[in-house]
C-alpha positions as CSV (number, residue, x, y, z in Angstrom):
1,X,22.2,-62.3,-40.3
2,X,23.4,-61.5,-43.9
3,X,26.7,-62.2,-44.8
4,X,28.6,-58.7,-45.5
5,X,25.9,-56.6,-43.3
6,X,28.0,-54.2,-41.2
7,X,27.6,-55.0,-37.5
8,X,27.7,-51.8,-35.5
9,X,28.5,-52.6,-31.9
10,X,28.2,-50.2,-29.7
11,X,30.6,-47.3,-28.3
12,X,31.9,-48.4,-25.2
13,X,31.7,-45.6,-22.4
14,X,34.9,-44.8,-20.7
15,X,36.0,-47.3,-17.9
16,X,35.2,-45.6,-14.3
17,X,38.2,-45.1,-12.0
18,X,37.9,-47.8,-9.8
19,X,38.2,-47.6,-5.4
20,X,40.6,-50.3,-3.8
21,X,37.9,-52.5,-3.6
22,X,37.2,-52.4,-7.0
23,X,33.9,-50.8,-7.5
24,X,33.8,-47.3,-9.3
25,X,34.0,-43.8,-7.6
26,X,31.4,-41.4,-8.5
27,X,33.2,-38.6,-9.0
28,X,34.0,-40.1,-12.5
29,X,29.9,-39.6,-13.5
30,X,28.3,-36.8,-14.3
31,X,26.7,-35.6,-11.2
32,X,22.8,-34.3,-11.9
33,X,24.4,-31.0,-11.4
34,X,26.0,-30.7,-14.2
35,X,23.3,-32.1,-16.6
36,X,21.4,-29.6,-15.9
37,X,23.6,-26.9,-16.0
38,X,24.6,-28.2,-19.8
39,X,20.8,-28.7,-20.1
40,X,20.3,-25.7,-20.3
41,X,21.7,-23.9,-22.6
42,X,21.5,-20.4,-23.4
43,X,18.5,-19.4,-26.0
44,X,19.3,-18.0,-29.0
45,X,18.3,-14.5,-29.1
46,X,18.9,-11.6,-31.3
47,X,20.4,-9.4,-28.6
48,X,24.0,-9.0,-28.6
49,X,26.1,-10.8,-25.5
50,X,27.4,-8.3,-24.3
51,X,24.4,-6.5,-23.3
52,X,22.2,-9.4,-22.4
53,X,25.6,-9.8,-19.8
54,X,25.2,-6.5,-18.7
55,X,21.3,-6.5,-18.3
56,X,21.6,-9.9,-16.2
57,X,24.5,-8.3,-14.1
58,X,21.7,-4.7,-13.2
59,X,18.9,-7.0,-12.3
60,X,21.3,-9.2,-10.3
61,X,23.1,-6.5,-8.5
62,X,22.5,-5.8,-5.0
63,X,22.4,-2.0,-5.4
64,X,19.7,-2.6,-8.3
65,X,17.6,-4.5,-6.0
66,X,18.0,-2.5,-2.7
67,X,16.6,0.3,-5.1
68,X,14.0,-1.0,-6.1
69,X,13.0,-2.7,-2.4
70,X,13.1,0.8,-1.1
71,X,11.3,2.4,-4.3
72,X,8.4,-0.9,-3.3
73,X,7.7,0.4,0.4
74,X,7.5,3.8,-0.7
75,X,5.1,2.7,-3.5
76,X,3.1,0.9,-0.6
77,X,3.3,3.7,2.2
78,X,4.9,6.6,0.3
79,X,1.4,8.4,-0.3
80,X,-0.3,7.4,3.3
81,X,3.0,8.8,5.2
82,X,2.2,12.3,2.9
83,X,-1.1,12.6,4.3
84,X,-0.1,11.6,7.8
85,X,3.3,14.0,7.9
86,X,2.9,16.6,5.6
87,X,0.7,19.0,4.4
88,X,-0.4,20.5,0.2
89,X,3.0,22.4,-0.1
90,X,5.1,19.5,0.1
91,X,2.6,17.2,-2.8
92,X,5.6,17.9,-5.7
93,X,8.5,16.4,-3.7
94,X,6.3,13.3,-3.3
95,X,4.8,13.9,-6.9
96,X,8.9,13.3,-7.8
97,X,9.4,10.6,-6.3
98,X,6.3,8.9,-7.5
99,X,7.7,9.7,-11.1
100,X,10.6,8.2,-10.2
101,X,9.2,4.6,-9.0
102,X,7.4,4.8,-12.5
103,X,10.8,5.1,-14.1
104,X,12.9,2.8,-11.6
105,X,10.5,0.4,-12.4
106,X,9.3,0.7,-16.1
107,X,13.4,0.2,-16.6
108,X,13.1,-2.8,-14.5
109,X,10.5,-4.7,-16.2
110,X,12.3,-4.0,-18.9
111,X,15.8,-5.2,-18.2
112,X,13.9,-8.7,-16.9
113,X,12.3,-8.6,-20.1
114,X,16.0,-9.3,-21.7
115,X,17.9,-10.9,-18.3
116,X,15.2,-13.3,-17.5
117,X,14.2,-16.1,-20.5
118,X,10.6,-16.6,-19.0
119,X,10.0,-13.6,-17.3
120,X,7.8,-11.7,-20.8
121,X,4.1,-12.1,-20.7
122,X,4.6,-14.5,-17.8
123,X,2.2,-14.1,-14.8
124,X,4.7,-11.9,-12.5
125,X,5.5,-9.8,-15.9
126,X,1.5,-9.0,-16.0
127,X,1.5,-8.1,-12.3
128,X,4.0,-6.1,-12.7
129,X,2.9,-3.8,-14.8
130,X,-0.1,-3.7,-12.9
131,X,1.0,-2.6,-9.7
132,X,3.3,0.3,-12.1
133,X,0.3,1.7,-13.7
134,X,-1.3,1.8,-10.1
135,X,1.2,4.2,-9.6
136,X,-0.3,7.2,-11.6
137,X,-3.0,7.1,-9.0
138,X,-0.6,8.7,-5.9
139,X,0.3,11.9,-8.4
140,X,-1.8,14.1,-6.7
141,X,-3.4,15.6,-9.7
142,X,-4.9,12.2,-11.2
143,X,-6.3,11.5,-7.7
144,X,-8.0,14.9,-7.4
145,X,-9.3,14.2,-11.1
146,X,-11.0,10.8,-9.3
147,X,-12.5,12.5,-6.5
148,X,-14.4,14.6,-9.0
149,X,-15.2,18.4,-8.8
150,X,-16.5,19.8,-5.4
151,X,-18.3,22.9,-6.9
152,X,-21.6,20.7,-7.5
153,X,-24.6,21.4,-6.8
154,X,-25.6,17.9,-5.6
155,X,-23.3,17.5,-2.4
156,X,-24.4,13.9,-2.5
157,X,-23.3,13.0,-6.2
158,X,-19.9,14.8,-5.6
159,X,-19.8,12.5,-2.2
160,X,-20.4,9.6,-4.2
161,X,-17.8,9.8,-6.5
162,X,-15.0,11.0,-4.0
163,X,-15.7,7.8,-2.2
164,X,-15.3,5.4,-4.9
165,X,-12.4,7.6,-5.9
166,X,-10.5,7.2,-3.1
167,X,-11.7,3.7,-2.0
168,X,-10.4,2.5,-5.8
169,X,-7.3,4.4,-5.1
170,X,-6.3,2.9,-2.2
171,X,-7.6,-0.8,-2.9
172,X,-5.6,-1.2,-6.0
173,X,-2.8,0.0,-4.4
174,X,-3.1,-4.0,-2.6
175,X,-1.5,-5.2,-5.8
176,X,2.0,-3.5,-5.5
177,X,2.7,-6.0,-2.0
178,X,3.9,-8.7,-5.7
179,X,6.9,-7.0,-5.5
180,X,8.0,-7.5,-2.0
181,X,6.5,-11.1,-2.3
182,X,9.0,-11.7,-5.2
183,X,11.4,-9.6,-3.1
184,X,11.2,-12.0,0.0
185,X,10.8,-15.0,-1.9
186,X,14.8,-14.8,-3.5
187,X,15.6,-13.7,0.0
188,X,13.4,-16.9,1.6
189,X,15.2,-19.1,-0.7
190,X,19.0,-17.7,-0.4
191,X,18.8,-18.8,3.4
192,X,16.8,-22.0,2.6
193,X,20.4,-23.0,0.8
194,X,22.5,-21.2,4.0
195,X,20.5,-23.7,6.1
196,X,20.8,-26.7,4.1
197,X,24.7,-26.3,3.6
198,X,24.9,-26.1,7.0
199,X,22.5,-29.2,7.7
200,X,24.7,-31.1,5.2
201,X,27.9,-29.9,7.0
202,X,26.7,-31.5,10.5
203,X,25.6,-34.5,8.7
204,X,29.1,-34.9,7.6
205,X,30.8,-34.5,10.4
206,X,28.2,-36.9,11.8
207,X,29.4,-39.7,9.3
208,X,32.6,-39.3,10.1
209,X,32.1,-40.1,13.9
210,X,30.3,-42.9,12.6
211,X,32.2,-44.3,10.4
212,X,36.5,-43.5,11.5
213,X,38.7,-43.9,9.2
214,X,37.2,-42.6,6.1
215,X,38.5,-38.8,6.4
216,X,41.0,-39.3,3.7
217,X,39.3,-42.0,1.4
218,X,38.3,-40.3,-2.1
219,X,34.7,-41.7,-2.1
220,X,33.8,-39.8,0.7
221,X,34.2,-36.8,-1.1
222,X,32.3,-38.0,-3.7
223,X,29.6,-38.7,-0.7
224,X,30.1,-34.4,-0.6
225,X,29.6,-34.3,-4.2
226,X,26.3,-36.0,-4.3
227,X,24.3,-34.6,-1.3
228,X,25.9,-30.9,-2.3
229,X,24.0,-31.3,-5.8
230,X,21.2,-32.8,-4.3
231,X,20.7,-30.0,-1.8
232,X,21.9,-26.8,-4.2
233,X,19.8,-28.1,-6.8
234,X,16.1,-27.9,-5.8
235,X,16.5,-24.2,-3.7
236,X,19.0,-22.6,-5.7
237,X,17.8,-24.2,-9.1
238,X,14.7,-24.8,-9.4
239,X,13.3,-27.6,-11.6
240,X,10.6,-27.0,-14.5
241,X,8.3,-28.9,-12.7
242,X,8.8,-27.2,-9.0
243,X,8.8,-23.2,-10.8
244,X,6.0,-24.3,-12.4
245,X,3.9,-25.4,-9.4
246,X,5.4,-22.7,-7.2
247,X,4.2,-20.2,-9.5
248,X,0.7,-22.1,-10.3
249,X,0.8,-22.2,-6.0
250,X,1.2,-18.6,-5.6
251,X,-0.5,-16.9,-8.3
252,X,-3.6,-18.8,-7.0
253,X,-2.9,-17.3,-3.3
254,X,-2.1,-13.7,-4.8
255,X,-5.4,-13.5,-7.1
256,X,-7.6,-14.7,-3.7
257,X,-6.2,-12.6,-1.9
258,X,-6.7,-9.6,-4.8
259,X,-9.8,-10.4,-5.6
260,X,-10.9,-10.2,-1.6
261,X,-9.7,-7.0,-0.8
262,X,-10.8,-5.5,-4.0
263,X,-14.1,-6.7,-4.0
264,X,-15.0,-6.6,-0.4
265,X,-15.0,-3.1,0.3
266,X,-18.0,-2.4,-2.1
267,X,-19.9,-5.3,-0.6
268,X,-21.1,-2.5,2.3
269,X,-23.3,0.4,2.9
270,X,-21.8,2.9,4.1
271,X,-23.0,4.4,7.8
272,X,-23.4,7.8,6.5
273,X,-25.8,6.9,4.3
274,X,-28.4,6.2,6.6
275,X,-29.1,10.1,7.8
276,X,-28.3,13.6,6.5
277,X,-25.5,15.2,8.4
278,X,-25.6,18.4,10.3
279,X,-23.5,20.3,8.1
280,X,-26.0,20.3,5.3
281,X,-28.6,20.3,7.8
282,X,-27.1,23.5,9.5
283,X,-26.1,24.8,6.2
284,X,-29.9,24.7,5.3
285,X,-30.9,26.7,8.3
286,X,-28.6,29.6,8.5
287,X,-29.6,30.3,4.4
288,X,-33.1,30.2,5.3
289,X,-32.4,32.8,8.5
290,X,-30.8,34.8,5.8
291,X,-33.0,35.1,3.3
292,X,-35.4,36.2,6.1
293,X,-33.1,38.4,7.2
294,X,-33.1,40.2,3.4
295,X,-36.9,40.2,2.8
296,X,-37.3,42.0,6.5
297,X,-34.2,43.7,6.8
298,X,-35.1,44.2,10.7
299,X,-32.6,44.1,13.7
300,X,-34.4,40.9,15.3
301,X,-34.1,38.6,11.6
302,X,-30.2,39.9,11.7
303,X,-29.3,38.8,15.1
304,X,-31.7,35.3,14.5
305,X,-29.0,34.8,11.0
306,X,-25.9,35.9,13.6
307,X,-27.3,32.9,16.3
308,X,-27.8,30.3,13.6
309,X,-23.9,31.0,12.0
310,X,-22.6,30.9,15.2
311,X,-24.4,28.1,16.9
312,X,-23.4,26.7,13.4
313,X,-19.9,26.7,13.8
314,X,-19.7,26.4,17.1
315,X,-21.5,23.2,16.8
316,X,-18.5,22.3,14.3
317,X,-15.6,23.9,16.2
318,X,-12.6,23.5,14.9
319,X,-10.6,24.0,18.7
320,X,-12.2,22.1,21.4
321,X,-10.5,18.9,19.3
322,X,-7.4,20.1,20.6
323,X,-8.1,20.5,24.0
324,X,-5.9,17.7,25.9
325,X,-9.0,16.5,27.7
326,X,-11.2,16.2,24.8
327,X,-14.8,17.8,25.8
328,X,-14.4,20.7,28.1
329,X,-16.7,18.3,30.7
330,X,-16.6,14.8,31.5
331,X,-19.6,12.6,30.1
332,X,-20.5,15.2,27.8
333,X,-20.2,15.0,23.6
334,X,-18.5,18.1,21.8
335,X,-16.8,18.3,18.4
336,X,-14.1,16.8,19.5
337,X,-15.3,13.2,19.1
338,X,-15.9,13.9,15.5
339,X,-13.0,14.4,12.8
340,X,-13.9,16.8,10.8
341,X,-14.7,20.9,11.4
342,X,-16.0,23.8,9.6
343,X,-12.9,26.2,8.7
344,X,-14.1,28.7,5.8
345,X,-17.0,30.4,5.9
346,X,-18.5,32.5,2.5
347,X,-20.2,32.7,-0.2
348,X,-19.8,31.6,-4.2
349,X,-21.7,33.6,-7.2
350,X,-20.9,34.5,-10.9
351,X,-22.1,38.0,-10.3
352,X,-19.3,40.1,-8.3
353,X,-21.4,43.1,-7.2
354,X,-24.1,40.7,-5.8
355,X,-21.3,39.0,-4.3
356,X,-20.2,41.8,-2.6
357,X,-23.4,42.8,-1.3
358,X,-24.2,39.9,0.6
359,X,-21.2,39.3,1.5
360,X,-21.1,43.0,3.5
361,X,-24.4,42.1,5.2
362,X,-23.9,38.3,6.2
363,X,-20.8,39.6,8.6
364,X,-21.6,38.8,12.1
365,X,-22.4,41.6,14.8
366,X,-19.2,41.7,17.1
367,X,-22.1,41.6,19.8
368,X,-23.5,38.6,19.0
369,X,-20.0,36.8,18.8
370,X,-19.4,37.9,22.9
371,X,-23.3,36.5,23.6
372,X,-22.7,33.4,22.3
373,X,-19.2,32.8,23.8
374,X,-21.6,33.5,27.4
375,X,-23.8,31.0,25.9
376,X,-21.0,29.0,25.9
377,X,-20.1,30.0,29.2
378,X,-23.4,28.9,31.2
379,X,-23.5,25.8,29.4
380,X,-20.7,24.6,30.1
381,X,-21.8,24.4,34.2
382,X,-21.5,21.4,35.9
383,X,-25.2,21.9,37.0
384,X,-26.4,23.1,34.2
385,X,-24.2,21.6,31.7
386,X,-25.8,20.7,28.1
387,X,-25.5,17.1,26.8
388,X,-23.8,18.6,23.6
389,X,-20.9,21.4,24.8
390,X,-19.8,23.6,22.1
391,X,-17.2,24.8,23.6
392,X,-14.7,28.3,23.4
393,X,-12.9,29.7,20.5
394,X,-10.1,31.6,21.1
395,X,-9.5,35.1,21.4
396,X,-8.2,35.3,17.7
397,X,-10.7,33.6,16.1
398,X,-13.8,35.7,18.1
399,X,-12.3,38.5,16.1
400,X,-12.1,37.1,12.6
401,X,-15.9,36.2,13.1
402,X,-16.4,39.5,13.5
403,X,-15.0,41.0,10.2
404,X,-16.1,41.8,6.8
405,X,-16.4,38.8,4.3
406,X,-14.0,40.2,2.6
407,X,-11.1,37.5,1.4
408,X,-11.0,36.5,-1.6
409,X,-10.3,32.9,-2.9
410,X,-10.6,32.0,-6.6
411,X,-11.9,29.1,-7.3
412,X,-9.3,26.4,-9.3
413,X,-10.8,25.8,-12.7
414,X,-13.6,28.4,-13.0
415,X,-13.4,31.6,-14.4
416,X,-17.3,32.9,-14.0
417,X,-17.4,32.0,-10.5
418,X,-16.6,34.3,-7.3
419,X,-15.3,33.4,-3.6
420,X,-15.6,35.3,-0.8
421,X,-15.9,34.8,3.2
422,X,-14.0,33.9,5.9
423,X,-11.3,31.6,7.1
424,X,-10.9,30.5,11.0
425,X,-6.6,28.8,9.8
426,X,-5.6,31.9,7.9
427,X,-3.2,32.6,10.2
428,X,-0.7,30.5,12.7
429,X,-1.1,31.4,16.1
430,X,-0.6,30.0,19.5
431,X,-3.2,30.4,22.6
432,X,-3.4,28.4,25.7
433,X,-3.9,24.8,24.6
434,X,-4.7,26.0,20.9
435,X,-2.6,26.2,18.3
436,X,-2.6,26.5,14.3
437,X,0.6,25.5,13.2
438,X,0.0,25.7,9.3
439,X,-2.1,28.4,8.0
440,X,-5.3,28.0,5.3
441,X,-6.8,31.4,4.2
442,X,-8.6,29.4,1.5
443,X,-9.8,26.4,0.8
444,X,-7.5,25.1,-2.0
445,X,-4.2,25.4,0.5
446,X,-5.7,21.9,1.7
447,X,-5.3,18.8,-0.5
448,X,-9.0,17.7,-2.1
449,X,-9.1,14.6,0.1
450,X,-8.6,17.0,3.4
451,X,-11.5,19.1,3.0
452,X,-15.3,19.1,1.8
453,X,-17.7,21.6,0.7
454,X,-21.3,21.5,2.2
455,X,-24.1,23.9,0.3
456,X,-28.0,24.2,1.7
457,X,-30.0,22.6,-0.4
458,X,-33.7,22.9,0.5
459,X,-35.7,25.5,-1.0
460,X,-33.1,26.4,-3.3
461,X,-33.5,26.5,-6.7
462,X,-31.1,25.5,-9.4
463,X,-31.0,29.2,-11.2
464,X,-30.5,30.7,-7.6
465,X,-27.5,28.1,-6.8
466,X,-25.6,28.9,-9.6
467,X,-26.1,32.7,-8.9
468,X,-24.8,32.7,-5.6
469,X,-25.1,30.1,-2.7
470,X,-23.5,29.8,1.0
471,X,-20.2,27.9,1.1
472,X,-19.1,25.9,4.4
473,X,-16.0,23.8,3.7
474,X,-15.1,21.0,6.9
475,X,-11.4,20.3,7.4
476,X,-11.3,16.4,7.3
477,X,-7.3,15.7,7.9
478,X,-8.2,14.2,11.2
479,X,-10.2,11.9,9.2
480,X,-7.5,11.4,6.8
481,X,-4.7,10.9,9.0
482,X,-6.7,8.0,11.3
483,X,-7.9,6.3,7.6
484,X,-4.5,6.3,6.2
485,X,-3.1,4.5,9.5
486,X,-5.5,2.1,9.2
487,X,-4.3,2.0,5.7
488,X,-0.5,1.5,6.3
489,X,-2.1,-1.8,8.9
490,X,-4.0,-2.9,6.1
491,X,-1.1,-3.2,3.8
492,X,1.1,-4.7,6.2
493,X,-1.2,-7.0,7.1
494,X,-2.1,-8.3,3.6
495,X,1.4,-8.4,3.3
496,X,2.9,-11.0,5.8
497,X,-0.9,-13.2,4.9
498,X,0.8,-13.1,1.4
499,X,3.9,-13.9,2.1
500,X,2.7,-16.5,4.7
501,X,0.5,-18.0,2.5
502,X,2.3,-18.0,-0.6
503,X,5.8,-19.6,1.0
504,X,3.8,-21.9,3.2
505,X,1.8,-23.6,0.2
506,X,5.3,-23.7,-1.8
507,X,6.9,-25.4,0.7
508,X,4.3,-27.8,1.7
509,X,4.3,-28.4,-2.4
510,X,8.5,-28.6,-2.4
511,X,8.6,-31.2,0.9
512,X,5.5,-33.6,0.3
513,X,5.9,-34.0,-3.3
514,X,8.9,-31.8,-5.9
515,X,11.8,-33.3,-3.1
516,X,10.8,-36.7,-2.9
517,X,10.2,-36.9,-6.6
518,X,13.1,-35.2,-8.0
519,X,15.6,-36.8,-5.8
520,X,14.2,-40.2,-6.9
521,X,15.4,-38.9,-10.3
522,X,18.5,-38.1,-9.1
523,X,19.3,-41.8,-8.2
524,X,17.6,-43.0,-11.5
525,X,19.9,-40.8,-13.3
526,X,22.8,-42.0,-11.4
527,X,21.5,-45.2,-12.0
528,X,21.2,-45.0,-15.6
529,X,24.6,-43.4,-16.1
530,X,26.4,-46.3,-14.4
531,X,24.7,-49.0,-13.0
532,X,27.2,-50.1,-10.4
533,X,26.3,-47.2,-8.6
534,X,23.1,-48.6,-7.2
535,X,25.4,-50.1,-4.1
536,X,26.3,-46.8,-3.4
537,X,22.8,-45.1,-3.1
538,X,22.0,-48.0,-0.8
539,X,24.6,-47.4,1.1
540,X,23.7,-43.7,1.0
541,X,20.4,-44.6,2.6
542,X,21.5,-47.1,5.1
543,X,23.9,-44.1,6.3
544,X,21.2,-41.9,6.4
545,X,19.1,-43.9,8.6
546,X,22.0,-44.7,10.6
547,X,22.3,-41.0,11.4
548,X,19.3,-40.2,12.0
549,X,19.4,-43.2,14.8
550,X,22.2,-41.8,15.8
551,X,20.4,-38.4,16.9
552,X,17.4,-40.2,18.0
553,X,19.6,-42.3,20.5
554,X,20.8,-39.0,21.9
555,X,17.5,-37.0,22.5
């Protein structure tokens, strides 16, 4: 050494408070606690502290997150319950609310943006505004936009593209359940701590049966200290290394599960695909009868048209669904085991005097309505019964199919184009075991996803459809209301496998590996900050195992 170097010896720490044995208390370290909490300090930030308090205190606040929990299961069911319960007048009330989910949760993201130091661009931030955009698809006019027009020509194209309309609309929908995972994840992990505090509690009073005598010594509060840091510190904290796997865990979990239920319904073929129905079929039939019935103009063509429109929607009747027994006759098949019934009955043409014209001589013969109702009569005898049972319509509706074509029904959207026919809902009424409860004298007072327009298509020309064309639109909300049943199972399903899945791998990730690693640096840090406490961990340990002796002695 040089002579006149300056030797700097190092700063002594401050001497421990010492037990009556002589060795050092704990409670004069600084617990692992407490690093971290000085550890991390607060980034700097250009946003005033006031309001980054204030937006920390919204996200934070219970109020604020029952809001937006019950904002999430509408989001998830709101849309499915308004087909199920309600019918087209009530759509702006749910359009509202819709709106307001949008802006609950635009603010939201938001806020976190500013509350939350690694919440922006991180992987719930981008799910997040996901599942918000998703949203637009429930206002009913963007959903109708998806289903595409139903005044096509090609029934088949506009079929096409209401079906991957409404299959994309509801599939998406799948990524809104991030919310309630994050939602029942803070939840998961506030009674994780409950049930360790109480565990820790037990222990205690455990030790103390133990060990007598120590109730009032100070180190055994410093025993509290310890495993109270050790057990708040994981759950309630989490450490860069667990939040980082736990989110690695169940992003992975989320995007399989995504990426299966929005793939997987395009990976089929669809059952209707594999024949033509008998709408268009039927539809097809009576506009050939017709167009007979014009070149002839003869009494026998007319009642052959007035047999094929009412075997037609017969065939499709819209009551014998409601009938408590289902088909009139046991064994038999009827309407009633399909979901979905002609309603609305006319005709669509740009010209309005050719519109009137056949309209006047395609109305049914009040005779041939009471011939076909005997039809339905004799066929329905047990020994004489057809396998397919049309069934009665009641007393009301054998007098609507009787009258002129004469409402009229604008068509949404088009100017140049005429409607005109009938409507079996256009009014409410109560008979025996039928009953219309809400009325539809056209076909726009059903939503776009309730109803479906069926044309005939062979021998018909292009020029000739456009001119003027038969119109049969089906009532499909039995359909509806069964799919979006199934839907609101689907979603609840998918949930609880996504909560399952993603808490399960996050704790099997927390227990085999993030515990036993982070509270071996826990005593390394204790360790390191005063080496004299290295007696005490053992002794932490050898109390440990004698507890858990202890317990296994009494089972």
């Amino acid at each position: 050494m040089q002579l006149g170097a300056k030797v700097l010896s190092p700063v002594p720490n401050p001497p421990p408070r010492l037990r009556a044995d002589g060795r050092p208390t704990l409670r004069s370290q600084m617990t692992t606690m407490s690093k971290i909490g000085q550890g991390r300090q607060q980034k700097s930030t250009w946003i005033h502290p006031t309001l980054l308090k204030a937006t920390r205190y919204v996200v934070e606040h219970r109020l604020f997150s029952l809001l937006t929990a019950l904002l999430t299961i509408y989001a998830l069911t709101g849309d499915d319950m308004r087909l199920i319960f309600t019918h087209q007048p009530a759509d702006p009330v749910f359009d509202g609310l819709t709106l307001l989910c949008i802006v609950v949760f635009v603010l939201e993201i938001l806020l976190c943006m500013f509350a939350k130091d690694d919440y922006f661009l991180s992987f719930f931030f981008v799910l997040d505004i996901v599942s918000t955009v998703t949203l637009v698809i429930d206002l009913t006019w963007v959903s109708d936009t998806l289903q595409g027009s139903e005044e096509d020509m090609s029934n088949d194209r506009v079929s096409g593209t209401a079906k991957i309309g409404t299959r994309t609309s509801r599939v998406v929908r799948v990524l809104r359940l991030i919310r309630i995972i994050k939602l029942y994840k803070a939840i998961y992990e506030a009674r994780q701590l409950q049930k360790k505090k109480e565990e820790m509690a037990k222990q205690s009073a455990m030790e103390t049966q133990i060990y007598p005598g120590n109730e009032d010594d100070e180190d055994s509060y410093d025993d509290m200290e310890v495993q109270q840091a050790s057990m708040t510190r994981v759950p309630g904290k989490e450490s860069r290394v667990g939040k980082k796997l736990s989110e690695k865990t169940t992003r992975r979990v989320i995007l399989l599960v995504l990426v299966m239920m929005l793939v997987l319904p395009y990976l089929k073929v669809e059952d209707a695909q594999q024949f033509p129905t008998s709408a268009g079929y039927g539809a097809d039939v009576i506009n050939e009868a017709f167009n007979q019935y014009l070149e002839s103009n003869t009494t026998e063509d007319k009642d052959k048209y007035d047999k094929a429109m009412l075997q037609y929607i017969y065939y499709h009747n819209w009551f014998t669904k409601q009938l408590p027994t289902g088909c009139p006759l046991t064994g038999t098949d009827c309407s009633a085991t399909f979901d979905s019934h002609v309603f609305w009955v006319g005709f669509v043409g740009k010209n309005q005097s050719v519109l009137l014209d056949r309209a006047s001589k395609a109305r049914v013969d009040p005779n041939s309505v009471t011939d076909m109702e005997t039809l339905v009569t004799n066929t329905m005898q047990p020994s004489t019964a057809w396998i397919y049972i049309f069934g009665h319509m009641p007393s009301k509706v054998q007098t609507i199919l009787s009258l002129s074509w004469s409402r009229n029904c604008p068509l949404t959207g088009s100017q140049d184009r005429k409607r005109r026919g009938i409507s079996l809902l256009a009014e409410t009424f109560t008979e025996n075991y039928w009953q219309v409860d809400y009325a539809v004298p056209c076909p726009e007072d059903l939503r776009r996803a309730e109803r479906k327009k069926y044309t005939p298509r062979l021998n018909v020309a292009s020029s000739d459809f456009e001119e003027l064309h038969f119109a049969f639109y089906f009532d499909l909300r039995p359909f509806v209301k069964q799919e979006s049943l199934f839907n609101l199972l689907t979603v609840l399903f998918v949930c609880i496998m996504l909560l399952l899945a993603s808490i399960g791998f996050t704790n099997d990730a927390n227990r085999l590996v993030l515990y036993p690693v982070e509270n071996m640096i826990a005593k390394v840090e204790t360790i390191r900050a005063n080496p004299l406490a290295a007696m005490k961990v053992a002794d932490e340990e050898f109390k440990v195992e004698e507890i858990n002796r202890a317990k296994a002695a009494k089972q």
